[in-house]
DRENDRENDO-476490 format. One line per field, with one value per residue (C-alpha): z, y, x; residue in one letter. Coordinates in Angstrom, 3 decimals. Each point is the difference from the previous one (the first is absolute). Layout:
% DRENDRENDO-476490
w <- Z, ...
v <- Y, ...
u <- X, ...
code <- a, ...
END
This chain:
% DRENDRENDO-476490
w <- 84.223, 1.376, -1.037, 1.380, -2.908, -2.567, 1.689, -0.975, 2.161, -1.836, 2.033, 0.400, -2.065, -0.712, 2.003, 2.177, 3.123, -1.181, -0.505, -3.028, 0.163, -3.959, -0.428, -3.639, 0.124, 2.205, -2.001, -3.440, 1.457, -0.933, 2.981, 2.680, -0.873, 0.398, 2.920, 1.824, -1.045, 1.814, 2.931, 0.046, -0.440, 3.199, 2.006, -0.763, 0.976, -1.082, 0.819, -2.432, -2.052, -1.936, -1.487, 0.028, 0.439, -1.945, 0.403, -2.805, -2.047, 1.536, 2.235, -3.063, -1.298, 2.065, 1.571, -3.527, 0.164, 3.485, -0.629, -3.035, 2.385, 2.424, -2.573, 1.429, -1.641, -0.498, 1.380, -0.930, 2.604, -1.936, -0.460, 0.342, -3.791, -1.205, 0.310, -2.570, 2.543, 3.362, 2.515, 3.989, 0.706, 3.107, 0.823, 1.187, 0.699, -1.871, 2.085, -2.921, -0.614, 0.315, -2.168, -0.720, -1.755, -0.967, -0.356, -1.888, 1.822, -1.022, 0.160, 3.666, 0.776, 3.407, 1.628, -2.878, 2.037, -1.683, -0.572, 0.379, -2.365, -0.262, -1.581, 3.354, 3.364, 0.782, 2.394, -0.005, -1.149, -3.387, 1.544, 3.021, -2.576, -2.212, 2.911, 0.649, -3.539, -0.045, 3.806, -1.308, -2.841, 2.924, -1.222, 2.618, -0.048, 0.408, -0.478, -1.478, -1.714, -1.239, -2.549, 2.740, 3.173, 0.666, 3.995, 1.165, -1.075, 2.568, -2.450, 0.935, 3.310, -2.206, -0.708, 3.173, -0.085, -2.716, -1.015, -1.911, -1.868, -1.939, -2.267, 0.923, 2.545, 0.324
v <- 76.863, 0.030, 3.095, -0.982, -1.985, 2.248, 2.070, -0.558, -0.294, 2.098, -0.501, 2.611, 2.584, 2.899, -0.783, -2.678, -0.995, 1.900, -3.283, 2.201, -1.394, 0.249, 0.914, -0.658, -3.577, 0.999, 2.970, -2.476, -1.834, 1.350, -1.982, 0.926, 3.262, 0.268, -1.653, 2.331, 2.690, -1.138, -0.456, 3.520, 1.024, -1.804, 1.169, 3.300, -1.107, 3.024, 2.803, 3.095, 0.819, 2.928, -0.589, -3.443, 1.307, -2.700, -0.021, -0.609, -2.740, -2.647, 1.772, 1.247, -3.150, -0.609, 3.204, 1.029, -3.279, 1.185, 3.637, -1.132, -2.391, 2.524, 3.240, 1.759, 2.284, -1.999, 1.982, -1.606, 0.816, -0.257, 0.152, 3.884, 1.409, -2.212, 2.014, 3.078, 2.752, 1.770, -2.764, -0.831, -2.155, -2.437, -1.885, -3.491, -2.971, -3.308, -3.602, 0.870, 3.359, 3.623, 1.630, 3.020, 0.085, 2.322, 0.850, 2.511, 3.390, 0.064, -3.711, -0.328, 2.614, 0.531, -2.289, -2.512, -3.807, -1.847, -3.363, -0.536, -3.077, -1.628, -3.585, -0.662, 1.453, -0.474, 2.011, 3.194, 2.722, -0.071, 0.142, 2.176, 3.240, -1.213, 0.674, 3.334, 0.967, -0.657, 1.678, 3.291, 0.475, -0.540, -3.899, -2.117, -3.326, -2.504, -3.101, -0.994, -3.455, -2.144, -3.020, -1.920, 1.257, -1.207, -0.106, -0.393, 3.230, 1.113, 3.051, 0.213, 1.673, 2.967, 0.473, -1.024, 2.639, -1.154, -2.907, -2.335, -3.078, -2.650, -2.698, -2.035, -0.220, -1.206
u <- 102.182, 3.462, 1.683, 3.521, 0.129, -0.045, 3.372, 3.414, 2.995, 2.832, 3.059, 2.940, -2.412, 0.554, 3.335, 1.254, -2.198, -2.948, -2.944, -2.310, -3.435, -0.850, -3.748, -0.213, -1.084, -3.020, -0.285, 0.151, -2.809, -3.220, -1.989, 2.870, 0.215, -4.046, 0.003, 2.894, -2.183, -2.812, 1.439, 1.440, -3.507, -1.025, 2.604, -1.200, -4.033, -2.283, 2.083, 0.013, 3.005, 0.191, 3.695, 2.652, 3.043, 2.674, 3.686, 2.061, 0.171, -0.990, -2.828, -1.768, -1.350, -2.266, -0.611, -1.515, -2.114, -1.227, -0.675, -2.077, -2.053, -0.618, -0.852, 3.129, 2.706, 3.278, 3.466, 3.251, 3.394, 2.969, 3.389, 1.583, -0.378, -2.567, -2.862, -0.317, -1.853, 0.845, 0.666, 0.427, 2.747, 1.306, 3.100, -0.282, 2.027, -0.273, 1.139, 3.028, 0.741, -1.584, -2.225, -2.959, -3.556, -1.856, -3.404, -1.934, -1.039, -3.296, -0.763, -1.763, -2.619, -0.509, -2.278, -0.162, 0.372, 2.909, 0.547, 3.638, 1.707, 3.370, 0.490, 2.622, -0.151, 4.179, 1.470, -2.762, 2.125, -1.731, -3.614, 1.092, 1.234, -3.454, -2.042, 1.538, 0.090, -4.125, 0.060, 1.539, -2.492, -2.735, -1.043, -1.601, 1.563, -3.178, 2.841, 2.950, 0.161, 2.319, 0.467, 2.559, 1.482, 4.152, -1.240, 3.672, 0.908, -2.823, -0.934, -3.763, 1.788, 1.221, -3.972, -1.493, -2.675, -1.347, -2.312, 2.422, -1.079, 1.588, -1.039, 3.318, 2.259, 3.234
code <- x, x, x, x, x, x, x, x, x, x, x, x, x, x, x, x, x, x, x, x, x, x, x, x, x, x, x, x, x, x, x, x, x, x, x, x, x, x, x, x, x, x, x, x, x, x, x, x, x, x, x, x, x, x, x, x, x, x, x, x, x, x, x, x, x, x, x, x, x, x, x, x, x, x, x, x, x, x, x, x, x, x, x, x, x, x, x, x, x, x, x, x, x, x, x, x, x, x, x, x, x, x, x, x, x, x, x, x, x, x, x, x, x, x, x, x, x, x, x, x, x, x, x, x, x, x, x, x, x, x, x, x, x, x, x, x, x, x, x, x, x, x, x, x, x, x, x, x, x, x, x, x, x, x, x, x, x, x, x, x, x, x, x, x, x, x, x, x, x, x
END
């Protein structure tokens, strides 16, 4: 199944020379949406995960699809004063604009392996302050995985040390 298909080009959103790539069609498809799961799964082979980390919105839908796959806890990042108990928070930088998330204190217990999820790997800022957010509560990052990855914004550098996979690429 080609996936590419099912992701719309929004042009000059959410301001001018910003190219969106809309996930709802995909994510409107029943099949597409089943078959982007599955090869998120396979990405991830038979590793253990104890908890998918999902960053906000668009990360959570199918971050909650995967952690119920894999028998895992489900941990959302999101926006600063979202979340209604003692959080951990991180600046980042966005291809337009700056930005923090936070993350529940008591979310990661040290050791668990985490599945990190995004819908878009962009620049890395977002994924580089997730992976330190997990790292300070004493996660183990097993991989971080992403719907699509914008590879000319060259943000898998940002989390080189990690194993970073992508169902597409553009």
């Amino acid at each position: 199944m080609d996936l590419y298909t099912y992701i719309r080009n929004v042009k000059d959103f959410p301001k001018p020379g910003i190219d969106f790539k809309d996930i709802t069609p995909l994510l409107n498809s029943p099949v597409a949406t089943l078959a982007c799961l599955d090869q998120l799964l396979k990405m991830l082979g038979d590793r253990k995960v104890d908890k998918v980390v999902g960053i906000e919105s668009r990360g959570f839908f199918f971050a909650t699809l995967l952690a119920h796959k894999l028998n895992a806890g489900f941990v959302p990042i999101r926006k600063p004063g979202k979340l209604p108990h003692k959080t951990i928070k991180r600046s980042y930088a966005l291809e337009y604009g700056d930005d923090h998330i936070e993350m529940h204190i008591d979310a990661i217990e040290n050791g668990d392996l985490v599945l990190l999820h995004d819908d878009v790997l962009a620049t890395g800022g977002t994924a580089k302050a997730a992976c330190e957010l997990i790292e300070q509560l004493g996660g183990k990052i097993v991989q971080c995985n992403f719907l699509m990855e914008l590879q000319f914004l060259r943000g898998r550098e940002k989390i080189a040390g990690y194993d970073v996979q992508s169902v597409l690429k553009y």
